[in-house]
C-alpha positions in Angstrom: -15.3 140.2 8.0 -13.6 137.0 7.8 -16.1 134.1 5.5 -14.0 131.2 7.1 -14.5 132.7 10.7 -18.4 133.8 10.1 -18.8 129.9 8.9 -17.4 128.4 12.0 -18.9 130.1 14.5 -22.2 129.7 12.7 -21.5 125.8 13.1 -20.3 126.2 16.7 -23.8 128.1 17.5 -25.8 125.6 15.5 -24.0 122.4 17.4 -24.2 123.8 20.8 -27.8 125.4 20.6 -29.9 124.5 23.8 -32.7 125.0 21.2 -31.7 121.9 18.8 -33.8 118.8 18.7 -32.8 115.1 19.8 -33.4 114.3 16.5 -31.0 117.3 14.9 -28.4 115.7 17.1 -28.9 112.1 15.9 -29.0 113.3 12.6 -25.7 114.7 12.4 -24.3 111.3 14.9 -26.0 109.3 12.5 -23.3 107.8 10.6 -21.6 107.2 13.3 -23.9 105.5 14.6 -24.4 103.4 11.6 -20.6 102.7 12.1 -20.8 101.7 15.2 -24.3 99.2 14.9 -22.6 97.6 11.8 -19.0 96.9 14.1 -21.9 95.0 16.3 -21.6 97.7 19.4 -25.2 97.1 21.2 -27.8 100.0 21.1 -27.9 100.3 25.0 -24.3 101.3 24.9 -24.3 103.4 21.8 -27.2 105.1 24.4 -25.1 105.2 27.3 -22.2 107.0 25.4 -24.9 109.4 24.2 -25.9 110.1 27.5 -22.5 110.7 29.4 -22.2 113.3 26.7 -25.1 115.1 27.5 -27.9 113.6 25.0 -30.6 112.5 27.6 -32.3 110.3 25.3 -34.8 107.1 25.8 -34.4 104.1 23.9 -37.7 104.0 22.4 -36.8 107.1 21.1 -33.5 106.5 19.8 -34.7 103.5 17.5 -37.9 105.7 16.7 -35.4 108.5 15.7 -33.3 106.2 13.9 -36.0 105.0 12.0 -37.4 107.7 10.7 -33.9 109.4 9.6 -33.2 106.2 8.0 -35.8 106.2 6.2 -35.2 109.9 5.0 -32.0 109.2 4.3 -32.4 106.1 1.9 -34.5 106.9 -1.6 -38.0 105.5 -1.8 -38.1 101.8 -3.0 -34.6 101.3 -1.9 -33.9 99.3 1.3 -31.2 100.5 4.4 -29.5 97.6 5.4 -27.6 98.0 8.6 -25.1 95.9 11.1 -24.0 92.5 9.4 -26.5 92.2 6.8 -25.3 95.2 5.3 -21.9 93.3 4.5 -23.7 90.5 2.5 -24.0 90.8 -0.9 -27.7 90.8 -2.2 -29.3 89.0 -5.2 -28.6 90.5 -8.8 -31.9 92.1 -9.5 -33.5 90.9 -12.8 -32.5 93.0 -16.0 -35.2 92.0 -18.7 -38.0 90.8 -16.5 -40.3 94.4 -14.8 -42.3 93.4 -11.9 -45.7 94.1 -13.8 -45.3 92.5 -16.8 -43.0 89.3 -15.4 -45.4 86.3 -17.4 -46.0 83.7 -15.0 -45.4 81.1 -17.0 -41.9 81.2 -16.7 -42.0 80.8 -13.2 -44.2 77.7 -12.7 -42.7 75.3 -10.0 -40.8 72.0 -11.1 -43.0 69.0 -12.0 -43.2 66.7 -9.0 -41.0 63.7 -8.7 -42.5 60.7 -7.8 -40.6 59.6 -4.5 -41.2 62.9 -2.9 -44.4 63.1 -0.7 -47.2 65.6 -1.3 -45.7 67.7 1.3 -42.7 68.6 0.9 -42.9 69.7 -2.6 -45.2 72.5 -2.0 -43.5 75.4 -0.9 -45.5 78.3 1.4 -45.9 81.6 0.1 -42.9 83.1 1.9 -40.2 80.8 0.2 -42.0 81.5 -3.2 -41.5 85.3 -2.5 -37.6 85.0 -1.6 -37.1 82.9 -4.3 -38.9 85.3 -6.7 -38.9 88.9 -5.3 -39.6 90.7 -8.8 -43.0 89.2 -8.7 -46.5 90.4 -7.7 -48.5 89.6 -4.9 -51.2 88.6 -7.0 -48.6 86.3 -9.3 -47.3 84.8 -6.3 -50.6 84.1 -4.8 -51.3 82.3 -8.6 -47.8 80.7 -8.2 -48.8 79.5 -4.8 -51.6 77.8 -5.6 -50.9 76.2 -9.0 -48.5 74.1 -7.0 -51.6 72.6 -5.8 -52.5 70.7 -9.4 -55.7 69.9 -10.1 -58.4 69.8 -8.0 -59.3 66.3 -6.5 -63.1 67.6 -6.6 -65.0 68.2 -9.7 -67.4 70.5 -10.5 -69.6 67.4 -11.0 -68.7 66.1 -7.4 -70.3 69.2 -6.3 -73.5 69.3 -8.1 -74.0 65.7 -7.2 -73.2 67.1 -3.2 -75.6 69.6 -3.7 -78.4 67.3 -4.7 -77.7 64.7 -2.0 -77.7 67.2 0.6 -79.8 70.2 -0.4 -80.0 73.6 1.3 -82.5 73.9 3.3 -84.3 77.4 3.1 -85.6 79.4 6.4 -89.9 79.6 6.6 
């Protein structure tokens, strides 16, 4: 008994099973599919192809599929980047600096300049996590707000609220 010949008809049988999943056959189309999303090629016609070859599959399902076996495919903490932002190159990620222990200090925001209104120097917490992805929720959240200064109400102005207009309790 041929091994070359027991191989390939073992392939044949497992690419042409009735039994096989959508998801089998997407799985072993998927880089070509990959291929074909990155040169741009739409989904709907990557689906129509699919289904003039005899993969009867619904487009929900597709990008569900998809989904999942990219997410398989790619190690955990790593992100699949597919279609044209797969050609950019990303941001150098920091070398000395670990995302728990990255001190704070060294990321405080540039002192404000005194032409610039209020507004536009304080940046949301979106651009504060793209400029600084290596960072903590929690130390962007800090970063966030010390952009804010001071506060323009003391402790003092409270208390002196609080005596002015005092709570008043339920009988």
């Amino acid at each position: 008994m041929d091994h070359e010949q027991l191989a390939s008809a073992l392939r044949h049988l497992a690419s042409t099973s009735p039994r096989r999943s959508k998801a089998s056959h997407l799985k072993t189309l998927l880089p070509d599919i990959e291929a074909a999303l990155a040169a741009r090629v739409p989904a709907v016609d990557i689906l129509n192809t699919l289904r003039e070859q005899g993969l009867d599959i619904s487009l929900r399902t597709f990008h569900g599929t998809l989904y999942r076996l990219r997410k398989t495919a790619s190690p955990p903490g790593s992100e699949r980047k597919s279609g044209a932002a797969a050609t950019r190159p990303s941001a150098p990620a920091p070398v000395t600096v670990s995302r728990a222990t990255a001190p704070l200090e060294a990321h405080k925001p540039a002192p404000p300049t005194t032409d610039a209104p209020a507004q536009t120097r304080i940046k949301t917490f979106e651009q504060l996590q793209s400029e600084n992805p290596h960072l903590s929720s929690m130390q962007l959240n800090r970063l966030y707000a010390e952009q804010y200064g001071e506060p323009r109400v003391s402790n003092a102005d409270i208390d002196a609220l609080k005596k002015k207009y005092p709570q008043h309790t339920k009988p």
